[in-house]
FITI-316260 format. One record per atom (N, C-alpha, C): x, y, z. Coordinates in steps of 0.05 Angstrom, whole numbers, padded with zeros to 5 digits, always signed. Each point is the difference from the previous one (the first is absolute). Layout:
! FITI-316260
XYZ ...
END
This chain:
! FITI-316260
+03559-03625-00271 +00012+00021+00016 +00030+00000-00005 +00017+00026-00011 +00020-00002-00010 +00013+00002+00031 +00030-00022+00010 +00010+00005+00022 +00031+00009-00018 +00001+00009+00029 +00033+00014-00002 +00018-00007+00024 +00027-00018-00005 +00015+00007+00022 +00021+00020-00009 -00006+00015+00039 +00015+00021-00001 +00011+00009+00025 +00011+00025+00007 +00015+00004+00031 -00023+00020+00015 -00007-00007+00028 -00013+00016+00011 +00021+00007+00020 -00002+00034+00005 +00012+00013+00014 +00002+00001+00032 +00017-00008+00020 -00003+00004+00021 +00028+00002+00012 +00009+00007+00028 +00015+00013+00012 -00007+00037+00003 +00019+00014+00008 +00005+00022+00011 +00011+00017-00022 +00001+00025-00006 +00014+00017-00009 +00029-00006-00002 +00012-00002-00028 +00023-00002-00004 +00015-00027+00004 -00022-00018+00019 +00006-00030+00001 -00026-00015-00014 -00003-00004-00018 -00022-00016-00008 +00012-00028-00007 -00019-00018+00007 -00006-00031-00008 -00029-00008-00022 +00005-00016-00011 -00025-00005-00014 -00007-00028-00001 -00031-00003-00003 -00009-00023+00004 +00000-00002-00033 -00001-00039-00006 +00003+00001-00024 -00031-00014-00004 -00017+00007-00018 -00028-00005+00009 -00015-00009-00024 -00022-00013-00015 -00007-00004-00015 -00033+00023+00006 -00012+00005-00025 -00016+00028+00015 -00018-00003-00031 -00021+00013+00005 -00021+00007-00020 +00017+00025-00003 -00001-00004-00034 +00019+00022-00025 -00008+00032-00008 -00041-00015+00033 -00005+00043-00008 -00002+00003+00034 +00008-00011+00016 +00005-00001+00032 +00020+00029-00003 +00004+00016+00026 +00018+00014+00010 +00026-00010+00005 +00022+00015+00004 +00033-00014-00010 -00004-00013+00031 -00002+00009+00016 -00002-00007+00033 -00027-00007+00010 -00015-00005-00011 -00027-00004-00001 -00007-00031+00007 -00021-00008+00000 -00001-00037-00004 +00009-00015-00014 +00006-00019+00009 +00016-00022-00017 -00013-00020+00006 +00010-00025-00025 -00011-00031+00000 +00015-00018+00007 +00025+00007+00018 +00019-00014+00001 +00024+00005+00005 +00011+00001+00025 +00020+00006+00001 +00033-00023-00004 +00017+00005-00020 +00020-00020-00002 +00025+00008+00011 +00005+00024+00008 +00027+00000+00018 +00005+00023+00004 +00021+00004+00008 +00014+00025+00009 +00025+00019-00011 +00008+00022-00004 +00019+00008-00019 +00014+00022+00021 +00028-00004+00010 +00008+00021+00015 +00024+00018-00011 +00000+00015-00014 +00024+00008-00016 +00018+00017+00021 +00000+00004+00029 +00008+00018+00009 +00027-00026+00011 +00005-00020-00007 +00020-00015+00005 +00024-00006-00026 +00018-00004+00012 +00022-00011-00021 +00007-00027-00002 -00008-00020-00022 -00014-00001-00015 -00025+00006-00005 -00028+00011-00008 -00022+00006+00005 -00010-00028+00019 -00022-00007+00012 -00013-00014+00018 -00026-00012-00016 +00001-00019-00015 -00021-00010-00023 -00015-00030+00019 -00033+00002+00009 -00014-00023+00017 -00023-00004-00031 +00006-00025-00009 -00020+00009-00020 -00009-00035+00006 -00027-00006-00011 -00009-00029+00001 -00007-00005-00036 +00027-00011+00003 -00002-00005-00031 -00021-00018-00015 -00012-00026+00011 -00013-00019-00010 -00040+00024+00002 +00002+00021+00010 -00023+00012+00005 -00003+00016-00026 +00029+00020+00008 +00002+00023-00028 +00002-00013-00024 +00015-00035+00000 -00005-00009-00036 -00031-00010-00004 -00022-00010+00018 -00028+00000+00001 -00010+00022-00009 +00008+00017+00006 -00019+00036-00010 +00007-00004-00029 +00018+00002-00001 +00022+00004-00033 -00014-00016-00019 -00002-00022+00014 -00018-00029-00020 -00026+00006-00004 -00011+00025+00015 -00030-00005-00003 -00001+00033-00014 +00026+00012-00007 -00003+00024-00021 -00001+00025+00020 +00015+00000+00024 +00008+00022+00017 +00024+00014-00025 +00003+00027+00002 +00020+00020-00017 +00016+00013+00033 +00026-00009-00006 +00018+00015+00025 +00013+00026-00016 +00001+00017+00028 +00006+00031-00015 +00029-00005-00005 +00010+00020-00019 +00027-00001+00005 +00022-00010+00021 +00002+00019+00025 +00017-00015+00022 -00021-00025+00017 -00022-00007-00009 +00000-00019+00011 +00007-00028-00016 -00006+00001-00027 +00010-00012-00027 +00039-00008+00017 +00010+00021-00001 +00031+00004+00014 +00005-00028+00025 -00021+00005+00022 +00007-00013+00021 -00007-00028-00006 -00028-00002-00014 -00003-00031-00012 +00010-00015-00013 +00018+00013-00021 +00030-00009-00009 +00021-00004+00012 +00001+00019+00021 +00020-00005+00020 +00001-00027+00017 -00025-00003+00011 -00002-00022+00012 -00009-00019-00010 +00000-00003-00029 -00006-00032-00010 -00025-00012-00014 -00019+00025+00017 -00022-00002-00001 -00017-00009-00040 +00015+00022-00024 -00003-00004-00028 +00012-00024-00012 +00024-00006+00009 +00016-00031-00010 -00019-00018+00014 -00008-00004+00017 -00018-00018+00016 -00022-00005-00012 -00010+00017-00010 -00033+00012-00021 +00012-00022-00023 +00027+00022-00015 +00006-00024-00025 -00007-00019-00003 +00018-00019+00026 +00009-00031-00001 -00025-00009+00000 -00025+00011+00019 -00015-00011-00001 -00028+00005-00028 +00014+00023-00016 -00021-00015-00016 +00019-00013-00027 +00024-00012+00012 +00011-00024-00020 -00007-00019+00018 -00004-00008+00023 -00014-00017+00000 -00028-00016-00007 -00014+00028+00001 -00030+00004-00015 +00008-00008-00032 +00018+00010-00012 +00012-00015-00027 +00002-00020-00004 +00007-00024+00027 +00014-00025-00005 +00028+00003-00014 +00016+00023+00008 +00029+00001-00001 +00021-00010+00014 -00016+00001+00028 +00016-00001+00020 -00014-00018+00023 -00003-00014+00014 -00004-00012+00021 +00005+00017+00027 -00020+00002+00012 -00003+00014+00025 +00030-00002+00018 +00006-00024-00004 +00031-00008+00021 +00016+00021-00018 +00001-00004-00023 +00026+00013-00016 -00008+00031+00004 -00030+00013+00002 -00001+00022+00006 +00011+00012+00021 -00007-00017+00021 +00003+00006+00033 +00036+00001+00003 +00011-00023-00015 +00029+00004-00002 +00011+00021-00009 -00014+00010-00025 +00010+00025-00008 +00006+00020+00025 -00020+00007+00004 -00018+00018+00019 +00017+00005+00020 +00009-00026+00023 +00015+00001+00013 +00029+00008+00002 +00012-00011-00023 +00032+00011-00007 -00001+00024-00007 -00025+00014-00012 +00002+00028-00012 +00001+00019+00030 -00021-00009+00009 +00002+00013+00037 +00024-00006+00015 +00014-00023-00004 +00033+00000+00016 +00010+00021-00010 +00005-00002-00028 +00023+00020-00012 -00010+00035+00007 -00026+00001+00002 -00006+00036+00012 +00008-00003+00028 -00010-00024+00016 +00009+00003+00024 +00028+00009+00005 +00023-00011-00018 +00023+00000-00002 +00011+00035+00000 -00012-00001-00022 +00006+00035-00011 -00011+00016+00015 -00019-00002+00003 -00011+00019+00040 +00017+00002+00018 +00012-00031+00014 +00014+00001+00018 +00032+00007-00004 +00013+00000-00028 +00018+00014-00016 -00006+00028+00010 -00015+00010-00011 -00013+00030+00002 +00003-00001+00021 -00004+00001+00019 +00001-00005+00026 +00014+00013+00013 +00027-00019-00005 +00018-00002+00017 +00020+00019-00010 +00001+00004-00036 +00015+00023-00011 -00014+00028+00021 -00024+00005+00012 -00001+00025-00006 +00002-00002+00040 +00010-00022+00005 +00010+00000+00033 +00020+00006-00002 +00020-00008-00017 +00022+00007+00000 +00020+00034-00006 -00027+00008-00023 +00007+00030+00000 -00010+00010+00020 -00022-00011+00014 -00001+00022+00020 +00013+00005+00013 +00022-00029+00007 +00025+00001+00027 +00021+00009-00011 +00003-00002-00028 +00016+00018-00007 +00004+00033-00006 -00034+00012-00004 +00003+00020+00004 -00005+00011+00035 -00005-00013+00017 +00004+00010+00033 +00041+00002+00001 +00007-00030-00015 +00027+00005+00018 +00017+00027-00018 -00014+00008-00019 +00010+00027-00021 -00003+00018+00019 -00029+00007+00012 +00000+00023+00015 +00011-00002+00022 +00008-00020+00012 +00014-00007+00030 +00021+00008-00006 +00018-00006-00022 +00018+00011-00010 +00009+00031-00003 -00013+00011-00011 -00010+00032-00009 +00005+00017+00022 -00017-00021+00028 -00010+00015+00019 +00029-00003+00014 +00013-00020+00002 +00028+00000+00006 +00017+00015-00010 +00001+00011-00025 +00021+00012-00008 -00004+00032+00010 -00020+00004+00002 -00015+00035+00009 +00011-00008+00030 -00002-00017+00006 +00002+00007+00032 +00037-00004+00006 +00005-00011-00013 +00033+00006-00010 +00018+00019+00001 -00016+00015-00024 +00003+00029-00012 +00000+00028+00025 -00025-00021+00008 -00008+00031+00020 +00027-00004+00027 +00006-00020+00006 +00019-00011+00023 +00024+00011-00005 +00005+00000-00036 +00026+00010-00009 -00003+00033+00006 -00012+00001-00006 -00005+00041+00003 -00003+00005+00020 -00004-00020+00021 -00004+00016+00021 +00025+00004+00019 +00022-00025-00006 +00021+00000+00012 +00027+00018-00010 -00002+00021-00019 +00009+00025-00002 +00000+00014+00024 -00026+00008+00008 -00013+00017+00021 +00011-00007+00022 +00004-00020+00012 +00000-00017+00019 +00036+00002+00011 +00015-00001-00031 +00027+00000+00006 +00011+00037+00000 -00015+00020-00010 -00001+00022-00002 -00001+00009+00037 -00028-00005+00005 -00009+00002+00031 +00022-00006+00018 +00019-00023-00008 +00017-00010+00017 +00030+00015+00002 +00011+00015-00022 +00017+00010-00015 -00010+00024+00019 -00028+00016-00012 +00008+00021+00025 -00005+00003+00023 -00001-00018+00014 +00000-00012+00038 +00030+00001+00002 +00012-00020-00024 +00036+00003+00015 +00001+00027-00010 +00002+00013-00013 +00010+00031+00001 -00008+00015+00017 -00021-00001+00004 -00008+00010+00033 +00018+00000+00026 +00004-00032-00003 +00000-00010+00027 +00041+00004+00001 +00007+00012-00035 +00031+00006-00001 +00002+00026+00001 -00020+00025+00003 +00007+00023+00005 -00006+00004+00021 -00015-00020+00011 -00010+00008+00035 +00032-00006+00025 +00014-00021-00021 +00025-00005+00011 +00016+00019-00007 -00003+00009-00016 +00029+00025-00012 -00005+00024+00023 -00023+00006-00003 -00014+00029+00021 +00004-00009+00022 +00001-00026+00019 +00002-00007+00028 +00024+00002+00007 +00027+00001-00016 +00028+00007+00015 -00001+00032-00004 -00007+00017-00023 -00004+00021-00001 -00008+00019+00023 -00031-00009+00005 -00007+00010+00015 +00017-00005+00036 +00002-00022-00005 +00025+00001+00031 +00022+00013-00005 +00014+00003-00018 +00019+00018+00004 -00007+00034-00004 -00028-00001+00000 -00002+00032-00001 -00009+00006+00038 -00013-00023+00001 -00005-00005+00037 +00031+00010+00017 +00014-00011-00013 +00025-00005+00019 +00007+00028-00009 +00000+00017-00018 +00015+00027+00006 -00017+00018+00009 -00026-00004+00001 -00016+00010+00011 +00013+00002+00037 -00003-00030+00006 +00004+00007+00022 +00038+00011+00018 +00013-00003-00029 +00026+00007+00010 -00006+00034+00004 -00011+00009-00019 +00002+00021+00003 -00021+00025+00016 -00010-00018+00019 -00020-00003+00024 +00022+00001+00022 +00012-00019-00003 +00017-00003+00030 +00026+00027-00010 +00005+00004-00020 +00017+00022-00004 -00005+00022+00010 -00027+00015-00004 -00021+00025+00009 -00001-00007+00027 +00003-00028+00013 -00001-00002+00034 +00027+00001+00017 +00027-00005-00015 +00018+00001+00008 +00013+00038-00002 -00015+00013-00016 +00014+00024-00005 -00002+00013+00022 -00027+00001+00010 -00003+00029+00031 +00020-00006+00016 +00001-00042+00002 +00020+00004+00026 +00028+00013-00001 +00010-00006-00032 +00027+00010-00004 -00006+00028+00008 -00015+00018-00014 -00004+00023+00007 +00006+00021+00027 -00020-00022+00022 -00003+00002+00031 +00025-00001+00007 +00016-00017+00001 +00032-00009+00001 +00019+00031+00013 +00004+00013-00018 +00009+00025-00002 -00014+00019+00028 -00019-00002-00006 -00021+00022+00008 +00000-00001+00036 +00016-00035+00007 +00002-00004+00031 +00026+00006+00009 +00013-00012-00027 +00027+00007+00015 +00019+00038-00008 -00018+00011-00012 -00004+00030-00002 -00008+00008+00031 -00025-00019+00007 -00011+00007+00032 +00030+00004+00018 +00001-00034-00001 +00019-00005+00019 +00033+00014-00002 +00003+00008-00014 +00030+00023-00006 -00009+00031+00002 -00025+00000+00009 +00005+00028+00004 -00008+00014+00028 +00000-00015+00022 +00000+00002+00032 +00029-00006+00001 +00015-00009-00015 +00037+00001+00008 +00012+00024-00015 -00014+00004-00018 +00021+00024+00004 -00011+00029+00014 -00025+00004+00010 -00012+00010+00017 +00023-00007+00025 +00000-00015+00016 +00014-00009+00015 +00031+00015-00003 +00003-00004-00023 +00032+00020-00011 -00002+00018+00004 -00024+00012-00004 +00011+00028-00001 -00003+00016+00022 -00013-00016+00022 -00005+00012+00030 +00027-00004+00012 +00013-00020-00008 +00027-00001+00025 +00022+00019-00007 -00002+00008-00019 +00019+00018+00000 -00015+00031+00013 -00019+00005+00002 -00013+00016+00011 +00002-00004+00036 +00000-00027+00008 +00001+00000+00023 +00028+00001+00012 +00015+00003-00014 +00038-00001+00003 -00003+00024-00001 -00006+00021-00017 -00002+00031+00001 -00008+00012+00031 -00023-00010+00005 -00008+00012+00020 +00010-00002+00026 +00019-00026+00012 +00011-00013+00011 +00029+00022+00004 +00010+00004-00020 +00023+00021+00004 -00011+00026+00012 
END
């Protein structure tokens, strides 16, 4: 029975995970499997690789064919150098210790470069947040700058306001005050007027008076 390791599909729309699976080669892609060896999560940075390597180099040894990206992840994780060493051991090239030594320093140094990887792509990320923190600082800057035009404009014409409201406030009192001078002027005129008109009264019963006494001296003789 020809086997195949390969990725079976699971997660959600637009988030998928895959199982990494060993499977009969005329089985369905998501269908049954003979074996499951790990997990594959690409929706992380670095991808998310659970694989059981001493299982997947067992399949391999017994003439499992890995598809392309799964060929990828088994390389990735060690899993084909592992296969190697061990069939130079099967050679009598190598001694299982000297294999296993291999094996292990080859896994420090990815570990290394993973956690390298790592931390480079922690660092762009904080470097691209403090870019846009930045960005977002300078717009909000910008807009602060433009707005304080308006602000000193608004203020500019409050004092002009508040300097023609002063110019018109003596104005208008001195139009008050002739107003009312010339109020009390229209009130002072009748009396001058009247003036005359009494003492016209009062001068004209004296000479009335005049002109009888000589009438009464006439008659007298």
């Amino acid at each position: 029975m020809p086997v195949k390791i390969r990725l079976q599909r699971h997660g959600k729309k637009g988030k998928p995970y895959y199982w990494i699976v060993a499977a009969d080669a005329r089985a369905k892609r998501d269908g049954k499997y003979l074996e499951k060896l790990g997990s594959y999560n690409p929706n992380t940075n670095p991808a998310t690789i659970d694989l059981n390597i001493d299982g997947a180099v067992q399949w391999l040894q017994n003439g499992a064919q890995p598809t392309d990206t799964a060929k990828n992840i088994l390389s990735y994780k060690g899993a084909l150098l592992k296969k190697h060493l061990l069939g130079g051991v099967a050679k009598g090239a190598l001694t299982e210790e000297q294999a296993e030594k291999k094996f292990q320093a080859w896994l420090e140094e990815k570990e290394a470069k993973i956690q390298s990887k790592a931390e480079g792509l922690s660092k762009a990320e904080a470097k691209a947040k403090a870019e846009r923190i930045a960005a977002e600082k300078a717009v909000n800057e910008a807009r602060l700058a433009a707005a304080e035009p308006e602000v000193e404009e608004a203020e500019e014409t409050e004092e002009a306001t508040e300097a023609a409201a002063e110019t018109e406030a003596p104005a208008a009192e001195e139009t008050a005050t002739e107003e009312t001078a010339e109020v009390e002027a229209k009130e002072e005129a009748p009396a001058k007027e009247e003036a005359p008109e009494a003492e016209a009264k009062e001068e004209a019963p004296a000479e009335e008076e005049a002109a009888e006494k000589p009438k009464a001296a006439k008659e007298e003789e």
